[in-house]
C-alpha positions in Angstrom: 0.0 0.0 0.0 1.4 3.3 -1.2 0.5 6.4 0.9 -0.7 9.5 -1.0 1.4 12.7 -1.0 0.2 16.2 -1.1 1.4 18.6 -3.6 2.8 21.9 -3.1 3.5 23.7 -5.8 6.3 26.4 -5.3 7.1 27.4 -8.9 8.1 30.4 -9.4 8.6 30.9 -6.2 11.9 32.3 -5.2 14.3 32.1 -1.9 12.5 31.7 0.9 9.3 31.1 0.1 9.2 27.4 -1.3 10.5 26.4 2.6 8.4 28.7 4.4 5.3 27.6 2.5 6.1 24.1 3.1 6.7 24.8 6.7 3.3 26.2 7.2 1.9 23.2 4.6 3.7 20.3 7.4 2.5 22.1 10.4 -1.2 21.3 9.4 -0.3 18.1 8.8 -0.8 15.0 10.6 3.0 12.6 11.9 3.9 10.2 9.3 2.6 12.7 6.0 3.8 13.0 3.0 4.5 16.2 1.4 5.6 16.1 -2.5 7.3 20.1 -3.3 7.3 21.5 -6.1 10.6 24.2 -6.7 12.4 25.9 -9.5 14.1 28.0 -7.1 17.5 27.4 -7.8 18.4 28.0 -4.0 15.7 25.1 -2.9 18.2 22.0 -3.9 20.0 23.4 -0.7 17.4 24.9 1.3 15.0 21.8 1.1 17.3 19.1 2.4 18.7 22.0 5.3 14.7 22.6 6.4 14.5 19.4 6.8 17.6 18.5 8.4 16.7 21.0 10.7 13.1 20.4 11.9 13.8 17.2 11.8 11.7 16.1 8.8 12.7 13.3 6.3 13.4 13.9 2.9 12.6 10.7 1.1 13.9 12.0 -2.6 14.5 14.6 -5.0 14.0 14.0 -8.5 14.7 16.3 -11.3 11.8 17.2 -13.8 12.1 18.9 -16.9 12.5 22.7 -15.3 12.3 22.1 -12.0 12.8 19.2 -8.9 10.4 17.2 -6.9 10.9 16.6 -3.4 9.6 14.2 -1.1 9.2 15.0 2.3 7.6 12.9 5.1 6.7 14.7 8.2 8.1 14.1 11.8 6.3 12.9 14.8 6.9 15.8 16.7 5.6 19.5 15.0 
């Protein structure tokens, strides 16, 4: 059984905005979520993997697309 992501789609979104917005998307959230990002933001191949070493969320993959990357984030337990 696969579990269903949500999308968030931050294109065109520049520095900081795809993290904050996915922040505020994981905070209403239930533990255990899965949160798939949507980012052109050249800075976000950094920023996404910092955010979630950071607040302690897990980032499951990054794929590239065409003109942007995907990234896969499943939320903590504990915010």
């Amino acid at each position: 059984m696969t579990q269903e992501a949500e999308t968030l789609d931050a294109l065109g979104l520049l520095c900081p905005l795809p993290v904050l917005k996915a922040r505020k998307r994981l905070k209403a959230m239930p533990a255990g979520s899965l949160l798939r990002v949507l980012a052109d933001d050249p800075a976000a191949i950094v920023d996404v993997p910092h955010f979630c070493s950071e607040s302690g969320h897990e980032l499951i993959g990054m794929e590239e697309a065409a003109d942007h990357h995907v990234y896969l984030i499943r939320k903590n337990g504990g915010t």
